[in-house]
FIMARNU-282379 format. One line per 4 residues: number of its first residue (from 1); their letters; for each residue x, y, z of N, C-alpha, C. Coordinates in steps of 0.02 Angstrom, whole numbers, plus 32768, in hexadecimal, padded with zeros to 4 digits. Example, Ala and Ser with C-alpha at 12.3 -4.5 7.8 and 13.67 -1.06 7.14 Angstrom:
<sites>
1	as	8294,7EE4,8186,8267,7F1F,8186,8294,7F5B,8186 ~ 8282,7F90,8162,82AC,7FCB,8165,8285,8002,818A $
</sites>
This chain:
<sites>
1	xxxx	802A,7FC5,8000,8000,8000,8000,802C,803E,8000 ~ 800C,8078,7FD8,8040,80B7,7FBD,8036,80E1,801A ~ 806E,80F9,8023,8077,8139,805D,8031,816A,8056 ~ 800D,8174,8087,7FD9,81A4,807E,8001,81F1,8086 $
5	xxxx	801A,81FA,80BE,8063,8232,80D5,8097,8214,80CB ~ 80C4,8242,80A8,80FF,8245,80A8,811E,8260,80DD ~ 8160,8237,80E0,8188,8251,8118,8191,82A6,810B ~ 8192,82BD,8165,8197,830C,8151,81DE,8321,814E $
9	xxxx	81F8,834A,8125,823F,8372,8107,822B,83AA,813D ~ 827D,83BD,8151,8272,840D,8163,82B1,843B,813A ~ 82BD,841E,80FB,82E0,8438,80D1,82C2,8469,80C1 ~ 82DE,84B2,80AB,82B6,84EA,8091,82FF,850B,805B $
13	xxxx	82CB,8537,802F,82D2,8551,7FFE,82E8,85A3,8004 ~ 832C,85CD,8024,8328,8617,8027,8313,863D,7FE8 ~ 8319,85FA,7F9E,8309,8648,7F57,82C8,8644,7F5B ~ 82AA,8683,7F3E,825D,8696,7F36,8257,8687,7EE3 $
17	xxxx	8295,8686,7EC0,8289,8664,7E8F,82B5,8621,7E77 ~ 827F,85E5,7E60,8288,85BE,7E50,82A6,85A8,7E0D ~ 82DC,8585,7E0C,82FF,8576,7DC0,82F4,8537,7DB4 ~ 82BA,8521,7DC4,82B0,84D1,7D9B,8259,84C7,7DBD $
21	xxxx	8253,84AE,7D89,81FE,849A,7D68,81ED,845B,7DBF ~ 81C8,846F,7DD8,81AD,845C,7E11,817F,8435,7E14 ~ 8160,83ED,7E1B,813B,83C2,7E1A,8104,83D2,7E73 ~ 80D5,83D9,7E71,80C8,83D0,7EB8,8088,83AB,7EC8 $
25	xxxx	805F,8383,7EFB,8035,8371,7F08,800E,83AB,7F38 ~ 7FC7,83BF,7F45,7FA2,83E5,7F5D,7F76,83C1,7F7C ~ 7F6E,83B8,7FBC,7F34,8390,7FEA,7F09,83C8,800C ~ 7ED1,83D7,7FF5,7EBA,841E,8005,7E7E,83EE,805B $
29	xxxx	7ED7,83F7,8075,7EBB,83D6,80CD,7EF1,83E6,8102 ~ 7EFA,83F7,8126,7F15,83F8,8158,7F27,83C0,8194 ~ 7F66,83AA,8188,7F88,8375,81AE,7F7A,836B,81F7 ~ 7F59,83A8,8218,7F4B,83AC,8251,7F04,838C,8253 $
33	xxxx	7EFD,8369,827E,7EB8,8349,8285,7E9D,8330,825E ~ 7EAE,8341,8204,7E8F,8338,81C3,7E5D,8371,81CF ~ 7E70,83AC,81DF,7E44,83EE,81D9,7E47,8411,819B ~ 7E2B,8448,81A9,7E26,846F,8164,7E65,849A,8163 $
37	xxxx	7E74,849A,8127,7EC7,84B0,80F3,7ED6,8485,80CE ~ 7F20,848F,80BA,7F3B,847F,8083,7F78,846E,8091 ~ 7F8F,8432,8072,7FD9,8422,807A,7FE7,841C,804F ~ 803F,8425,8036,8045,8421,7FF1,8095,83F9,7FF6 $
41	xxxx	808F,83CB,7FC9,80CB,8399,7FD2,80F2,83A5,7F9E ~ 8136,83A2,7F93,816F,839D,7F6A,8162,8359,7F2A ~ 818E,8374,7F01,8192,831D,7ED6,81AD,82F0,7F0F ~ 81D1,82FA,7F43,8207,82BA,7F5B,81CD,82A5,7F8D $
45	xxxx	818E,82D5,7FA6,815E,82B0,7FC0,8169,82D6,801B ~ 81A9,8312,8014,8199,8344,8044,8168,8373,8049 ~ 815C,838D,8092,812F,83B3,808E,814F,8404,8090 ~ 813E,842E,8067,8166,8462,8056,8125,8497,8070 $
49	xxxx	80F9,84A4,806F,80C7,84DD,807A,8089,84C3,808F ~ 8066,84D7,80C3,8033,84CB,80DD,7FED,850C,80F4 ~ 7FC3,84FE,8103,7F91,8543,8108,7F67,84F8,8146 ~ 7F60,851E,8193,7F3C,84F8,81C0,7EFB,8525,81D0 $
53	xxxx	7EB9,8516,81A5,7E7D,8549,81C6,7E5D,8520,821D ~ 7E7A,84DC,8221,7E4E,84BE,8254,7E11,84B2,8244 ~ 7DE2,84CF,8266,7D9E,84C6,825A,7D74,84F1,8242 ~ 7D9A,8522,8222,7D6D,854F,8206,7D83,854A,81B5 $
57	xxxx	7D43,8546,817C,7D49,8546,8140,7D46,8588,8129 ~ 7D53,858B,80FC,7D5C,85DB,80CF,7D72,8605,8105 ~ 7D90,8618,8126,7DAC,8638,8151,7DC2,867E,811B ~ 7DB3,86C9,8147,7DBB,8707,8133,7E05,8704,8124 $
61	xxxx	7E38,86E2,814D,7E6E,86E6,814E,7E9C,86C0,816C ~ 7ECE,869F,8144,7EED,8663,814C,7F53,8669,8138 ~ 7F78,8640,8168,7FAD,8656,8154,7FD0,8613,8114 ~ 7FEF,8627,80F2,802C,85FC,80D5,805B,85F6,80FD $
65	xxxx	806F,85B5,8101,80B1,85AC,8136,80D8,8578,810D ~ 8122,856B,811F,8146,854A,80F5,814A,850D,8130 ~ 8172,84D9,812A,8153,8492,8158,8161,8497,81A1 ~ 81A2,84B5,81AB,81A9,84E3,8200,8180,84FD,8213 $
69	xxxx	8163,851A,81F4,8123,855A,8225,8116,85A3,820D ~ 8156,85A9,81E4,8161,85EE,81CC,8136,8612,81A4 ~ 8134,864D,81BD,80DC,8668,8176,80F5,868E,8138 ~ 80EC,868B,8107,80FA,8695,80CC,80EA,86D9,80C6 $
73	xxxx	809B,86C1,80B9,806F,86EA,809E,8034,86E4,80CB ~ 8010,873C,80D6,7FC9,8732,80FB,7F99,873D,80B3 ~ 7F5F,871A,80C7,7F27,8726,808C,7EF9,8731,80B4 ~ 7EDE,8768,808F,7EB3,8776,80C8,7E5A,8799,807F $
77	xxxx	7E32,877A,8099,7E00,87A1,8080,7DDD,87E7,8096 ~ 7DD9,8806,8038,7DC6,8850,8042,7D8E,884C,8056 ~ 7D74,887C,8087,7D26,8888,80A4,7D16,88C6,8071 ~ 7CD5,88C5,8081,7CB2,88F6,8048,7CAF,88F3,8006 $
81	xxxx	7CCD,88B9,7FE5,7CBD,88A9,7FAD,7CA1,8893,7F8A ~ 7C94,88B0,7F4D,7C4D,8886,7F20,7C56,8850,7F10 ~ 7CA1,8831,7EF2,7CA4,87F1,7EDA,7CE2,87D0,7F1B ~ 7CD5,87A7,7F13,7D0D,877D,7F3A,7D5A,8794,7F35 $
85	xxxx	7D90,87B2,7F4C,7DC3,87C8,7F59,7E03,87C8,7F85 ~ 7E2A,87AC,7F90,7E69,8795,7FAD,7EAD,87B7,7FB0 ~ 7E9F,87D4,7FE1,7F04,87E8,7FE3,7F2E,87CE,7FF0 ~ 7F59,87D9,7FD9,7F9E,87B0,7FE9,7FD0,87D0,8017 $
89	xxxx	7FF3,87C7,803A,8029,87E1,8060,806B,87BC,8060 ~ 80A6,87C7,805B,80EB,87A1,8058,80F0,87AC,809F ~ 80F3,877B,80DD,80F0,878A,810E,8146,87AD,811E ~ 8126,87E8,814B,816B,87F8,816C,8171,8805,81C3 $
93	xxxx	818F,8831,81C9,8178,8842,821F,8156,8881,820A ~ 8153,8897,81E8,80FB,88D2,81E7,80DB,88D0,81E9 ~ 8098,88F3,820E,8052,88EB,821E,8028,88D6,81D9 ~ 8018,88A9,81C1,7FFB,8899,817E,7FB1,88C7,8178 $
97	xxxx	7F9F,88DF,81B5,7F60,8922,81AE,7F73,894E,818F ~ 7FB4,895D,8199,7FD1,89AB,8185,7FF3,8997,8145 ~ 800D,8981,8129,8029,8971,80F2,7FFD,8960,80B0 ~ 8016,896D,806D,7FEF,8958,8032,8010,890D,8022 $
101	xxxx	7FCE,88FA,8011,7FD8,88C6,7FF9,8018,88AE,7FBA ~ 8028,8874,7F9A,8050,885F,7F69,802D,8858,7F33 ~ 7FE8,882E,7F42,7FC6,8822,7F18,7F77,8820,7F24 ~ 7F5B,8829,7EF2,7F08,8807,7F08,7EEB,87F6,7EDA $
105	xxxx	7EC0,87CE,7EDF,7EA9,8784,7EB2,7E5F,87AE,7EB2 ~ 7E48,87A5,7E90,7DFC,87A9,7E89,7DCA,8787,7E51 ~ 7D9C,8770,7E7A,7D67,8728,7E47,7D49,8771,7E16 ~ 7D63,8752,7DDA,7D29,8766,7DA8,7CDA,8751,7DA1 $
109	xxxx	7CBB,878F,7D9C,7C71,8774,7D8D,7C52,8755,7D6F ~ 7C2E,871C,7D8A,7C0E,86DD,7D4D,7BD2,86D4,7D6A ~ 7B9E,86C6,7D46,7B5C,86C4,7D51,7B3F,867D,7D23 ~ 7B54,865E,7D56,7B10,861E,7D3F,7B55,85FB,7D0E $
113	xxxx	7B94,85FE,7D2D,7BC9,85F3,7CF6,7BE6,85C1,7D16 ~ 7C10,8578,7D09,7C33,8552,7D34,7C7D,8566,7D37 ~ 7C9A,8593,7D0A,7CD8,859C,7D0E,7CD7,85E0,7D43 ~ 7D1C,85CD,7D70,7D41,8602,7D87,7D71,8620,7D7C $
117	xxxx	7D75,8670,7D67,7DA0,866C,7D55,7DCA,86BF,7D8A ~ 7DFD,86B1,7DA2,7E1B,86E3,7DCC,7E3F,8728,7DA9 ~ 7E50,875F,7DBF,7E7D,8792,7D9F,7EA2,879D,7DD4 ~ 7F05,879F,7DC6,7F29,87A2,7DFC,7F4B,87DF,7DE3 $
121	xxxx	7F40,8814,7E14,7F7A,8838,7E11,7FA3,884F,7E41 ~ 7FD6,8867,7E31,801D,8875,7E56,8012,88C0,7E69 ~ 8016,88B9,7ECB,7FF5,88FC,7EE6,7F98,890B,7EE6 ~ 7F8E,8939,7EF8,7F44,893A,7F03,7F33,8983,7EE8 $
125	xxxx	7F5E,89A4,7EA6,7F43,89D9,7E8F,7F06,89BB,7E68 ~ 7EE5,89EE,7E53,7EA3,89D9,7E21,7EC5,89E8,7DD7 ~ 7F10,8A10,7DCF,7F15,8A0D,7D99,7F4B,89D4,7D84 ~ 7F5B,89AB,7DAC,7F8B,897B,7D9F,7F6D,8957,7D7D $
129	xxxx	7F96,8947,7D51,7F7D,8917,7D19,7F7D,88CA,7D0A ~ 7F3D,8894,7D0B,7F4C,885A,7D24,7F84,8835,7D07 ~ 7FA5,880C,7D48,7FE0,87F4,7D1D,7FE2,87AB,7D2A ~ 7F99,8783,7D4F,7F99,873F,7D41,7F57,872A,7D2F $
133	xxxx	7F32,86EC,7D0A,7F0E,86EC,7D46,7EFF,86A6,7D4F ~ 7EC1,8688,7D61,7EC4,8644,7D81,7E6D,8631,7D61 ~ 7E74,85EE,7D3D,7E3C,85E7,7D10,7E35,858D,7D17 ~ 7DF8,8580,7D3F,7DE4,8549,7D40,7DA8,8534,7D58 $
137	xxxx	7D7F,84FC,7D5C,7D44,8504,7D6A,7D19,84FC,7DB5 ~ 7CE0,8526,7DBE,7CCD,851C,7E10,7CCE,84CF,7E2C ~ 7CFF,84C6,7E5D,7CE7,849A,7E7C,7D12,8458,7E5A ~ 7D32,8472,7E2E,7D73,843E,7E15,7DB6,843E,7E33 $
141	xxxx	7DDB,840A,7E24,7E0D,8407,7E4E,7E58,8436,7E0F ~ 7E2D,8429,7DCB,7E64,842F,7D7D,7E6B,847C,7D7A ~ 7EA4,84A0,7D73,7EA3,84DC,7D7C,7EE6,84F9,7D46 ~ 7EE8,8543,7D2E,7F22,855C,7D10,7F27,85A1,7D31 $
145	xxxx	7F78,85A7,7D49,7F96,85ED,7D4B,7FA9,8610,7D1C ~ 7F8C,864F,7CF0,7FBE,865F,7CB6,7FCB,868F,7CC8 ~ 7FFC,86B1,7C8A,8028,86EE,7C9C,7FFB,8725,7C52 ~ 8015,8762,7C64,7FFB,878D,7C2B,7FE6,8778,7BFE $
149	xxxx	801C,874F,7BDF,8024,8740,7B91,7FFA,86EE,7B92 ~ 7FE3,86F8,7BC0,7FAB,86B0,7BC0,7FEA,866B,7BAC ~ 8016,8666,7BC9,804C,862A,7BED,802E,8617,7C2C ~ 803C,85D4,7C2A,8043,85A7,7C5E,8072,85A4,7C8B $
153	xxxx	8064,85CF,7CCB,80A0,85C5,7CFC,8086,8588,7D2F ~ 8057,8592,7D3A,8037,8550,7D66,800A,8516,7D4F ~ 7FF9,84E1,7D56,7FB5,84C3,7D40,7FBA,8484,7D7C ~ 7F6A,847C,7D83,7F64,8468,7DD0,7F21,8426,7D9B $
157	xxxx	7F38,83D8,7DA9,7F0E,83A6,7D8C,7EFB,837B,7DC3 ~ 7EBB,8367,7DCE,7EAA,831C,7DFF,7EF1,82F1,7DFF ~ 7F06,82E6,7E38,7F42,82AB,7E33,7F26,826C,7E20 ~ 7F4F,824A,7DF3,7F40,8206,7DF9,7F8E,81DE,7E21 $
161	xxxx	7F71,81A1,7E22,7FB2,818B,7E3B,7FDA,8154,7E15 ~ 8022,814A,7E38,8052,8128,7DFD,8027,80E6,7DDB ~ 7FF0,80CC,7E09,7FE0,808D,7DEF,7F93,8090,7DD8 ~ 7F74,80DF,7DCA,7F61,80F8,7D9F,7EFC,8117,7DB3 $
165	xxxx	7EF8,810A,7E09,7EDA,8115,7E32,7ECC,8157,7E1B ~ 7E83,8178,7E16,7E7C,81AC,7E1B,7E5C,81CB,7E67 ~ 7E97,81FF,7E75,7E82,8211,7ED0,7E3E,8239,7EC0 ~ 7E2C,8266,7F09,7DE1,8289,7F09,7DFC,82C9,7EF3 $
169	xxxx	7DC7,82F7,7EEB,7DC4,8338,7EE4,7DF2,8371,7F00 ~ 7DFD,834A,7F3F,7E3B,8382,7F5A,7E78,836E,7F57 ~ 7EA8,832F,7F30,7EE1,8340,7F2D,7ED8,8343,7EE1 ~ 7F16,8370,7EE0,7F35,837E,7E92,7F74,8378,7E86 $
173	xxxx	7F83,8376,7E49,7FD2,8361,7E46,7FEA,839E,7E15 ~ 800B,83EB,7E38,8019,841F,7E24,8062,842C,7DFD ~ 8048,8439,7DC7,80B5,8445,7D8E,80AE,8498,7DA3 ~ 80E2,84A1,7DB6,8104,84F0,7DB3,8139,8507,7D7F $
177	xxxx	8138,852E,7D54,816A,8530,7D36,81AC,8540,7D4A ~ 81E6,8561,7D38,8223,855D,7D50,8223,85B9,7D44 ~ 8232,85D6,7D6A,824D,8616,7D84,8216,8649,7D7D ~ 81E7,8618,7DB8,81B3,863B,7DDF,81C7,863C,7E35 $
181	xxxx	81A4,865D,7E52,81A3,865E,7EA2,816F,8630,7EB7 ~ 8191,85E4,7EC0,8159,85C1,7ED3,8125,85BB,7F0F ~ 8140,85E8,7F33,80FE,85F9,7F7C,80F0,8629,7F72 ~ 80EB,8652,7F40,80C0,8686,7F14,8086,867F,7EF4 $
185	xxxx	8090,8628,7ECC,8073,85F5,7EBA,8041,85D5,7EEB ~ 806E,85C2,7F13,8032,85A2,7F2F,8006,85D0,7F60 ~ 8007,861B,7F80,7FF3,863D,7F9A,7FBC,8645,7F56 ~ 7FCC,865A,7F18,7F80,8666,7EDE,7F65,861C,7EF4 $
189	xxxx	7F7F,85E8,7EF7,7F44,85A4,7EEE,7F1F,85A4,7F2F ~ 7F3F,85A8,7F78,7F1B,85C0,7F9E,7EE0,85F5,7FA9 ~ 7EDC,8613,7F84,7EB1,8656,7F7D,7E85,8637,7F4C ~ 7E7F,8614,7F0E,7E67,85F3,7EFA,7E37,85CF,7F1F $
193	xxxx	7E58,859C,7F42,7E30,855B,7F4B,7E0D,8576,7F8A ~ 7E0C,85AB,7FB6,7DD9,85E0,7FE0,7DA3,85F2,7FB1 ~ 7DB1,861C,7F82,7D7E,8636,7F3D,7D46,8605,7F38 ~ 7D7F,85B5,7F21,7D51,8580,7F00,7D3B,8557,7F40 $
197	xxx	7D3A,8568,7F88,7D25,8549,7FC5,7D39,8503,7FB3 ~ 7D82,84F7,7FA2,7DA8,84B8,7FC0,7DD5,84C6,8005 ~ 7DCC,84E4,802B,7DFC,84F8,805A,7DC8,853B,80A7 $
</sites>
């Protein structure tokens, strides 16, 4: 019988950018108790980034942490908004109230539509211009990150397994491309899978 967990790594990564194409698994669950979050495993089957909500789903606001404990990124949802909306923060020691955001994600409007599709941009002016976005369907696990020029920096598929098992809805088996910031990455899929209430 295959490992359900992999042994945990506390190997970490200091570049923010990555020079080689990244394989990862996504268990949109939390190792703790089997609560609500997200763990996200390496190709070698480490655990490299995690998000622990406990017992609360869709949570306003949730951290990225790398497998120590450390917070990445805060995401936090905008209040007062018409459509669904997400900030991002690169965590530092600054009050994340007082500071602008890095990024913010926001669900495009669909009516009576099964696709979701996100707009990411860099900072939280209104005139910044989108520079990702994230296109896949409600309530699916199959997902794409693109860039301006409509490239593939991310794509997120149902895992199957080596002996050809197809898993459930919440794991996926995520390619990153090579000289992206991969907990940049996975901070948009996180914000995502809140949007699409996997998490």
């Amino acid at each position: 019988m295959a490992k359900v967990h992999p042994n945990v790594s506390f190997s970490r990564s200091n570049s923010l950018m990555n020079a080689d194409r990244e394989t990862y698994t996504i268990w949109m669950k939390s190792l703790i108790y089997n609560s609500n979050g997200c763990t996200v495993f390496n190709s070698k089957g480490d655990i490299v980034y995690r998000i622990d909500n406990y017992t609360r789903k869709c949570s306003s606001e949730v951290y990225l942490m790398d497998v120590g404990g450390k917070v990445l990124f805060t995401l936090r949802r905008k209040k007062l908004s018409l459509c669904r909306c997400w900030d991002g923060f690169r965590s530092s020691n600054l009050d994340t109230k007082k500071e602008r955001p890095m990024f913010r994600v926001r669900e495009k409007s669909r009516i009576l539509k099964r696709d979701l599709v996100c707009q990411v941009n860099l900072g939280c002016h209104q005139s910044t211009a989108t520079c990702y976005s994230i296109e896949g369907l409600f309530g699916k696990s199959d997902f794409k990150i693109l860039d301006r020029q409509r490239r593939i920096i991310a794509e997120a598929k149902q895992k199957v397994s080596t002996s050809g098992v197809v898993l459930g809805e919440d794991v996926s088996s995520l390619v990153v491309e090579a000289g992206s910031d991969h907990s940049f990455i996975i901070a948009l899929i996180a914000v995502y899978g809140l949007i699409n209430h996997k998490m």
